[in-house]
Structures are given as C-alpha cells and as structure tokens.
C-alpha positions in Angstrom: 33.0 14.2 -15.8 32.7 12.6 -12.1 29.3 13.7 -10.4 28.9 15.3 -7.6 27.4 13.3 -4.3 24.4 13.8 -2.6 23.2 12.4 1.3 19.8 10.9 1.5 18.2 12.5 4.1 19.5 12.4 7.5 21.0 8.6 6.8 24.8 9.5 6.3 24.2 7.5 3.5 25.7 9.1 0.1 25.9 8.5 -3.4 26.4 9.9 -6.7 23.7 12.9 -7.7 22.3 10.6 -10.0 22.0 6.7 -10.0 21.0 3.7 -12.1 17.5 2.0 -12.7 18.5 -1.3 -13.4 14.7 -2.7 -14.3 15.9 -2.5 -17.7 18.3 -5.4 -17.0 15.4 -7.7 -16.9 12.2 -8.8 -19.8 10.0 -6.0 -18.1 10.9 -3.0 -20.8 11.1 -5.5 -23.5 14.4 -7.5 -22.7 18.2 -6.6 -23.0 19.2 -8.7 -26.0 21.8 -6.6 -27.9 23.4 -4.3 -25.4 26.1 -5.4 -22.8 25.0 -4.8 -18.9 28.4 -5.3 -17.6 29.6 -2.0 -20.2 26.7 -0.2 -19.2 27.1 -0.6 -15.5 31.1 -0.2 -15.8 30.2 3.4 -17.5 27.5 4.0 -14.8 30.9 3.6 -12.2 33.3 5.2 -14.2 31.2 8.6 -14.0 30.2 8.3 -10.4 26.6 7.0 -11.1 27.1 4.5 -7.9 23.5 4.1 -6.5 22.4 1.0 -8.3 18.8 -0.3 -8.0 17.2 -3.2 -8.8 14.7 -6.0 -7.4 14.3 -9.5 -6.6 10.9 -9.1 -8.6 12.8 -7.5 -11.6 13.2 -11.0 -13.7 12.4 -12.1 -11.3 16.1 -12.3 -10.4 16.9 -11.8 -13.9 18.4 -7.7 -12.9 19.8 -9.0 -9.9 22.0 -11.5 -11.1 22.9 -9.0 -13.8 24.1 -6.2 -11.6 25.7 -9.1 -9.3 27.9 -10.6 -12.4 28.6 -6.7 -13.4 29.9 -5.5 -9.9 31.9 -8.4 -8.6 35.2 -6.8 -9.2 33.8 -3.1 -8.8 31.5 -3.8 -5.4 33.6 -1.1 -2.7 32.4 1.6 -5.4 29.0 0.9 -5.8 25.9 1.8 -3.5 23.7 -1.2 -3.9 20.3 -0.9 -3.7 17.3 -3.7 -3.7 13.7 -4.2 -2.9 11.4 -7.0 -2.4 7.8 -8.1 -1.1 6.3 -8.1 -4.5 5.4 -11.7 -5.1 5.0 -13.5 -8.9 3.4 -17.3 -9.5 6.3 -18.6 -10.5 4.0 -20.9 -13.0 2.7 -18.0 -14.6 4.5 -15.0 -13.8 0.8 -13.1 -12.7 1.3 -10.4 -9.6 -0.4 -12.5 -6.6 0.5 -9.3 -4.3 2.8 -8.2 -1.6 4.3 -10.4 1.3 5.6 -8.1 4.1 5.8 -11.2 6.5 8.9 -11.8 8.7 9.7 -15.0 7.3 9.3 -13.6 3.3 11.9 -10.8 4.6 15.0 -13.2 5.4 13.8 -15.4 2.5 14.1 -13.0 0.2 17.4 -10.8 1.9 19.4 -14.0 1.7 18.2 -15.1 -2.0 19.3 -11.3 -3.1 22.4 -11.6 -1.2 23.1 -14.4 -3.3 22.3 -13.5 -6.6 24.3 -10.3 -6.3 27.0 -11.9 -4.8 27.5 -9.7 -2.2 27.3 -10.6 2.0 25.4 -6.7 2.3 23.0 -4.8 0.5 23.7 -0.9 1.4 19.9 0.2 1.1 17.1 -2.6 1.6 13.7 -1.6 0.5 10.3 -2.9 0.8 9.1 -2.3 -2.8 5.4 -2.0 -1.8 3.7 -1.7 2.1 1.2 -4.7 2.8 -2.4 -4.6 3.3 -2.0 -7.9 5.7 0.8 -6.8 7.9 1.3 -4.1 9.5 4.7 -1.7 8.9 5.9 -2.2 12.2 6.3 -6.3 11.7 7.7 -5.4 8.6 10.5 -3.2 9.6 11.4 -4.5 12.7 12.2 -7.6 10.9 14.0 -5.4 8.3 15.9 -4.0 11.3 17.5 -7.6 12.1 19.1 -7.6 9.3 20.7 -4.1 9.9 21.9 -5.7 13.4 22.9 -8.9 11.1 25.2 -6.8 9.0 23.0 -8.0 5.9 21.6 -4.7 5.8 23.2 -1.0 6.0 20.0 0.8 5.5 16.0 0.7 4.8 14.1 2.4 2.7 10.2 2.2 1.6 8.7 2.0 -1.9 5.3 3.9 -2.9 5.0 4.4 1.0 2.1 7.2 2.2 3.7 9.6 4.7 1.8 7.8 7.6 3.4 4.3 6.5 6.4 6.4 6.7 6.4 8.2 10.2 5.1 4.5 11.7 8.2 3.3 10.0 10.9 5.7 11.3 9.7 5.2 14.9 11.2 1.4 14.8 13.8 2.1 12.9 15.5 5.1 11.4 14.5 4.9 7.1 16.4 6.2 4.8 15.3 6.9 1.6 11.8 6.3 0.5 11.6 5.6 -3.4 8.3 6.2 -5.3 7.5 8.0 -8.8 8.4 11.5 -9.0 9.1 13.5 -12.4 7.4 16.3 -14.5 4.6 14.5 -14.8 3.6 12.6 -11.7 3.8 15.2 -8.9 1.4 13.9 -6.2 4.2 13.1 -3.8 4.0 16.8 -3.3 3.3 18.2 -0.2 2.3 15.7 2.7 4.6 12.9 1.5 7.9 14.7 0.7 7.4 17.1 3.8 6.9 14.3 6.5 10.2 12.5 4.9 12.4 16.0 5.1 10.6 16.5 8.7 11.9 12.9 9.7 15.1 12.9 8.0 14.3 10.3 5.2 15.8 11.1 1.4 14.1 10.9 -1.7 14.9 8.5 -4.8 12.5 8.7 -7.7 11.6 6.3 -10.0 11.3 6.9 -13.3 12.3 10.8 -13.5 12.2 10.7 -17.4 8.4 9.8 -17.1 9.1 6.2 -18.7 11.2 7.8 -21.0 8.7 9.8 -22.3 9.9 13.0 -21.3 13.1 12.6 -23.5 10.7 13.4 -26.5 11.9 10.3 -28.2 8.5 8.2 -27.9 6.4 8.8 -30.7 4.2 5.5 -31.3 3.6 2.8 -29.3 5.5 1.0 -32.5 8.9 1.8 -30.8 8.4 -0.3 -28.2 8.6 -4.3 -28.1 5.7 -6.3 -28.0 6.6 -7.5 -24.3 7.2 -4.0 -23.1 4.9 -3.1 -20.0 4.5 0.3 -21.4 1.7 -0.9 -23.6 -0.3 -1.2 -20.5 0.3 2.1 -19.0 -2.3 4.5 -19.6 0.0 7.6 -20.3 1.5 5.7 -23.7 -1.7 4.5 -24.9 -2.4 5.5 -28.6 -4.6 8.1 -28.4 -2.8 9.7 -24.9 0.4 9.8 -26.7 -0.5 12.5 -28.9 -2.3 14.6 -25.9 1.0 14.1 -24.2 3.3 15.7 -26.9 2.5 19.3 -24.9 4.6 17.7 -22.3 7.2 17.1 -24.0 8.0 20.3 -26.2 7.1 21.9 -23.1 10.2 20.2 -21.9 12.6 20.2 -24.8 11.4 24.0 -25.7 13.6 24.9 -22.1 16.1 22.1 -23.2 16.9 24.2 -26.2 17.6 27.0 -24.4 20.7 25.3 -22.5 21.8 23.3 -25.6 20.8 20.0 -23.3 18.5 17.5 -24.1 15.1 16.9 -22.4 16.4 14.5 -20.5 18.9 16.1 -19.5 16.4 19.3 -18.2 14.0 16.9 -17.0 16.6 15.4 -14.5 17.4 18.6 -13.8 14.3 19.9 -12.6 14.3 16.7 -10.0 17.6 17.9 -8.7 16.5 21.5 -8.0 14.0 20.3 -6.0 16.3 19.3 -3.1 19.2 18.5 -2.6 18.2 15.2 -0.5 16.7 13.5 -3.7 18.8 11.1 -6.0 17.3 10.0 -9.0 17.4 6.7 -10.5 16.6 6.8 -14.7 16.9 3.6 -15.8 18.9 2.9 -19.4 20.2 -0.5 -20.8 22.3 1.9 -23.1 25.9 3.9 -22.3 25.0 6.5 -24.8 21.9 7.4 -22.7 23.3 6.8 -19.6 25.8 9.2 -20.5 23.3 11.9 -21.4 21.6 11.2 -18.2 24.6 11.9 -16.4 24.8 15.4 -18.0 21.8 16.5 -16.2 23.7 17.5 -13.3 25.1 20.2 -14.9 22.2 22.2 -16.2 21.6 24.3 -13.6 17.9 25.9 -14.5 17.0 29.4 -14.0 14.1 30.3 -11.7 11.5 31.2 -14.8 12.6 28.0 -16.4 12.1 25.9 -13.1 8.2 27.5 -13.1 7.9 27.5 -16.8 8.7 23.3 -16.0 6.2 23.3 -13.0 3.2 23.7 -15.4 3.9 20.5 -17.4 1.8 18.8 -14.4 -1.4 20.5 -15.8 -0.4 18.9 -19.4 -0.6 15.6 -18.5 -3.5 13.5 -19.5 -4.5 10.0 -18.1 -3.2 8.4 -14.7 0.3 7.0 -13.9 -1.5 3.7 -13.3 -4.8 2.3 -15.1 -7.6 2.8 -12.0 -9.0 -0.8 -13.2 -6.6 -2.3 -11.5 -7.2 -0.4 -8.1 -3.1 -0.2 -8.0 -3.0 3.3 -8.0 -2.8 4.6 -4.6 0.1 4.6 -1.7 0.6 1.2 -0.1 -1.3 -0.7 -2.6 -0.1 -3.0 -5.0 1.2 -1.3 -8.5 3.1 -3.2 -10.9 6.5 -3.5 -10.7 8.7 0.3 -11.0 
C-alpha cells in the first residue's frame, strides 16, 4: 500500500494523504522508551506517510533530533515540517509563553536546521500567534528565510482566520495546522472557509482525538504518570465514561467497513476536503500502519452524517478554561 498525495491548498506543496505526528518522539505522551523511532519513521516512508511534523518545543529538541537521526539517509522523500515560538524555562521546563520576535525566529530556524540535520525545512510554522507582536513582524521575518532558502513554505498554528488573512497578505501561507477531529469541530466555518478562500491547506492535529477516538482508552491507568493527557479535561476520570458515546458512535460505523475507529475516524477528516492532510501521531508501526489504512475507507454519505453528530457527544473542553489557553492565538500547551 503506497498512499495517495494530496496539495495543501494553493501552495504546490504536496505530500502523502496522511502524515506523521512526531510529538510522540519526545517525554510529552509519556516518553518513547521501548519502541525504535528510526523503524517507525522508516515504515512511515516506506508507505508514503512523508509529511513529518515535529517541534523545537517537542523535548524540547528531544523529537527533532529524533526525526533528524531517522531521516538522514531518507531526507529527498520526506516533507519536513517544524514549528516554533513556544518558549519553556529551560530550569524548569514551565510554558513562559510565545516569542514571535524577529530575532527568536532565526534563533530558532537555525537551531532546528541543526538538530534535524537538514540546510531546509519544507513547511515552517509558527506553532502559536503572539499577543506582543504583531503577525506581520512575525511573518515577514519568516519570509527571509523563504528568500534564504532555509525555508520552502509557512504555515500557522491555532491561527484565527483574521491572523490568517493578515498573514497571507505578506506572504503567501500554506497550511495552517490546529486541532480538528470528531470531536473538536470549532474550526468550522469562519476558519476553514477564509483558508480555502485564500488558498491555505489544512493539517490537523490530533485527528484521533488524542487517541481517544480509537476506542482503546479506557482509564486514565493506561497512560504513564508523565503523560500530558492527565491534564486534559476530555480524559479526566469522570469525562471518560461520558465520552464512551463518542466512541461506539465511531467504531459502531467502523464495524460496518470491517475498519477500525481509527481508521473511520481519519476517514471522516479526509472527506472533508481534499486540501486537508492529517497528522496522527504514533510511536508504534503497528498503529501507524492502521492509520495508514484510513485512506481507503471511503464513507457513505449517511455514515459521514451519522459521524457529524459525535460533536453533540462530547463533554468537557479541548483545553481546561483555567488556564485561559483555550482560544485562537493564545497560548495552549504544546499539540
């Protein structure tokens, strides 16, 4: 099985239908210990899963220097992907905020260039839009780096659709990546149709709701002590339960194709444009596998609205409101 491609947006930039989250390749879901990146990420090419994506605040560094060491002999297949702006104490690894300055944005290209190994990124993020600088510094200084060569493309994180249009006019975007799945919907509507009306693709984050939607999270006892999912609202102990409808809403339509609910839940994503890569993110080749799988199911209209009402099943927010990290082009913890 190779998959088929896909062009973000208008960008002429193309990958592989589906990619790779590689946040697993760092402590943030609990660590790596156990499985081998460089066999995971080898499987990821072999298929045609060649949108990678990690993060210089995914360690930090840690993923980077993973998917570096894992491509060095593989890089002319593989569309590399990275972000930064989100900035850690080093001395205590607590999220201080975002740093959209010009100077933070060659810092941080050429320590990424670095750790990957690479002289070019092909799509440059800024994982989160600043409060203290405004989106035209940001990306015009991400636009030297395109004229540098550093750079082929830019992309936003967790952008609002007017961060995005003041984007595009300095410099054309092409992808913007934020949370989209069965289960976190709100992109809908003014955000996905200002990127399609300017020409920018789509690459969610987390499509398998955190894993969730597979079905295969039970009890907060499956996941390590140091896994971030502890603190999410959706997998706390008494949401878990509520959140089962969810799920055998999902793997009730799974059955029905002989696919798992991963597999239906990536597929749903895919049917909603064919400008949208998604990017689950696995340290495992038997999952990555199965995510691979979901671009064959091809989902029947009643199916694709019996899926559209797992949004009204959902209880508690993506992000805890405490933290006031919930809205577009605010801080949120690291995707």
């Amino acid at each position: 099985m190779t998959l088929p491609t896909r062009t973000l947006g208008r960008s002429g930039l193309s990958a592989g239908a589906i990619g790779l989250g590689c946040m697993s390749f760092s402590p943030i879901y609990g660590g790596f210990d156990g499985t081998d990146p460089d066999e995971v990420i080898g499987r990821a090419l072999d298929l045609g899963v060649t949108l990678l994506d990690t993060a210089d605040i995914y360690g930090p560094h840690t993923s980077e220097e993973v998917v570096g060491r894992a491509i060095a002999a593989r890089r002319d297949e593989v569309v590399l992907a990275t972000k930064f702006g989100l900035v850690y104490d080093p001395d205590s690894p607590t999220l201080l905020g975002v740093d959209g300055s010009p100077e933070h944005v060659n810092r941080s290209i050429d320590g990424s260039l670095a750790r990957l190994g690479t002289d070019h990124v092909d799509l440059y993020y800024l994982h989160r839009p600043s409060g203290q600088i405004p989106i035209e510094e940001t990306v015009g200084a991400m636009a030297e780096l395109v004229t540098a060569g550093k750079v082929r493309h830019l992309g936003l994180s967790e952008a609002s659709a007017d961060t995005v249009r003041r984007a595009v006019a300095v410099h054309p975007i092409a992808a913007l990546q934020t949370e989209y799945s069965l289960w976190s919907r709100d992109i809908e509507g003014d955000i996905i149709d200002t990127c399609r009306e300017l020409g920018v693709g789509l690459v969610p984050y987390s499509p398998l709701g955190r894993g969730y939607l597979t079905g295969t999270i039970t009890s907060l006892d499956q996941l390590a002590d140091n896994d971030f999912r502890r603190r999410n609202p959706r997998f706390a102990a008494d949401q878990l339960d509520a959140n089962q409808a969810v799920a055998d809403l999902v793997r009730s339509v799974a059955d029905g194709y002989g696919a798992t609910p991963g597999q239906v839940a990536l597929a749903w994503i895919l049917a909603q444009g064919d400008d949208i890569i998604p990017i689950p993110g696995t340290k495992r080749v038997a999952y990555l596998e199965d995510n691979a799988g979901g671009a064959s199911v091809q989902l029947t209209p009643a199916d694709l609205s019996a899926l559209d009402s797992a949004a009204e099943l959902v209880n508690a927010p993506r992000y805890d409101p405490a933290t006031g990290w919930t809205n577009r082009d605010t801080p949120a913890q690291a995707d």
